[in-house]
N, C-alpha and C positions, 0 to 999 in steps of 0.2 A: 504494500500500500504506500504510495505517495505522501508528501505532506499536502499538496493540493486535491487530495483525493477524502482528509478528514473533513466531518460532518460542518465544521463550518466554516472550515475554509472554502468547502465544493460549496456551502449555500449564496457565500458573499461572491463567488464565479459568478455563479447561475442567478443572480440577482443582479448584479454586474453585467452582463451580458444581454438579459431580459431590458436593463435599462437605457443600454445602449441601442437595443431592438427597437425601443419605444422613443425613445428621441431620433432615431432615423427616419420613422415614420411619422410623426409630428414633423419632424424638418421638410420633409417630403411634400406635405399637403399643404404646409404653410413657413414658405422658405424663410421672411424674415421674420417666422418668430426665433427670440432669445433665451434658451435653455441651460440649464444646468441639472447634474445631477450626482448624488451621491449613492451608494450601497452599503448592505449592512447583512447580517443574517437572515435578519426578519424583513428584509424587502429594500426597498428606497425612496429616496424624494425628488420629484424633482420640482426646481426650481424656476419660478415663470409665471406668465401670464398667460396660461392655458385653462379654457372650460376645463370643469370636471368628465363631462360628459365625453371630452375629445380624448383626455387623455385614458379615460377607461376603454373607448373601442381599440385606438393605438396601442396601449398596453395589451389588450385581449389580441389584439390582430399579429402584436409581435409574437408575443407565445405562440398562439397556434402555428405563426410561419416558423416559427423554429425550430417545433415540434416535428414540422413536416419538412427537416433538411436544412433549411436557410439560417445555418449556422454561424454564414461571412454576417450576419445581421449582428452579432455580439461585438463587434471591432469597429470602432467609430475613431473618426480622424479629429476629435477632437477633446480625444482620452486623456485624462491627467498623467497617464501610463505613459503615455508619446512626450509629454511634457519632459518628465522627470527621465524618461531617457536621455533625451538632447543633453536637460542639464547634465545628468550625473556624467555621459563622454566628455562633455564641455570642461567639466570641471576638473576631472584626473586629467585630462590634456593642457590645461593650465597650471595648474598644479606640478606636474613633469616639466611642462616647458620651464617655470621657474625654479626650479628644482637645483640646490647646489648654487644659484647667486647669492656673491657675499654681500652686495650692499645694495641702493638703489638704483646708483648708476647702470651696474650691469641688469639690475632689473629691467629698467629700460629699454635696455640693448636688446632686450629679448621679445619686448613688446609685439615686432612685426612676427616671429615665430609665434608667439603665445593666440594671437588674431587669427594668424594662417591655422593653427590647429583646430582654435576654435570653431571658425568656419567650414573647416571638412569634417569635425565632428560634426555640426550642424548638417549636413550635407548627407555625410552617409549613415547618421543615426536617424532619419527620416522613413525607413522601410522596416530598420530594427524595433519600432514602438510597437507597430501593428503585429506584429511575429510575436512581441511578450507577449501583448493583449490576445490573444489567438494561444497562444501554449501555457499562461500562469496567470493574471488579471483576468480574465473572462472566459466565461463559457458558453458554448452555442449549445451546451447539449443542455436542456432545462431537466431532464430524468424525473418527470412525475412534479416540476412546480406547477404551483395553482395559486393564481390572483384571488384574497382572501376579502380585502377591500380596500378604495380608496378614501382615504381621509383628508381632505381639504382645512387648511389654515390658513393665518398670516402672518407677518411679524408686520406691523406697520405697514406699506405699501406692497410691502414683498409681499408674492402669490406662493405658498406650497403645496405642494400635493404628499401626502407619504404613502405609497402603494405597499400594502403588507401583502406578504407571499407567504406560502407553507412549502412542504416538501423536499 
């Protein structure tokens, strides 16, 4: 057994994944709305200016399409998964590039390499995000979840939604 394979790690995937399912489909229908969203064991939130009504068929339509294969639905290009890659190449390539200068000056001196790094980090950590998200942050295989119910809130102007899942 895996460590992505324990009970809640595999639920915060398949909740993750589910989430990503349903902001595709909401982006889809209504290109400039503005979403976020989080996961958790017991489901997710997301964050927006979305009917309840909208995001309950999108939620239901992601499940079922994922249910039925459409598992590329789990991997969305604007995963904090893809974020945190860039950065974490960005940073041990800076980090190296300054590596062993004594003082500022040669800091400096280093700048135009430390830039160059970071830019081809940026560069070729841009296909690596979607490969984590797809093999350890999400899951396209939901295995038996089921949308339990939507709960609508607010914080102040902020719209949420918290979708609880079982299974």
């Amino acid at each position: 057994m895996s460590i992505l394979d324990l009970p809640a790690i595999s639920r915060i995937r398949r909740n993750h994944g589910l989430e990503h399912a349903t902001l595709t489909i909401l982006s889809r229908r209504r290109p400039s709305l503005s979403l976020s969203g989080i996961s958790s064991t017991g489901g997710f939130l997301i964050v927006g200016n979305v009917e309840t009504a909208d995001l309950q068929t999108a939620a239901q339509e992601a499940l079922t399409r994922m249910n039925n294969g459409e598992q590329y639905l789990a991997v969305h290009p604007n995963c904090g998964t893809n974020m945190v890659t860039s950065g974490l190449i960005a940073g041990i390539l800076s980090w190296l590039g300054m590596a062993g200068a004594k003082d500022n000056k040669e800091k400096r001196s280093r700048l135009p390499l430390v830039i160059s790094l970071v830019t081809l980090s940026l560069i070729y950590s841009r296909p690596l995000g979607p490969i984590i998200q797809e093999k350890i942050t999400t899951s396209g295989k939901p295995k038996g979840l089921q949308i339990i119910e939507i709960i609508p809130f607010s914080m102040g102007k902020l719209k949420i939604h918290r979708i609880v899942t079982t299974g």
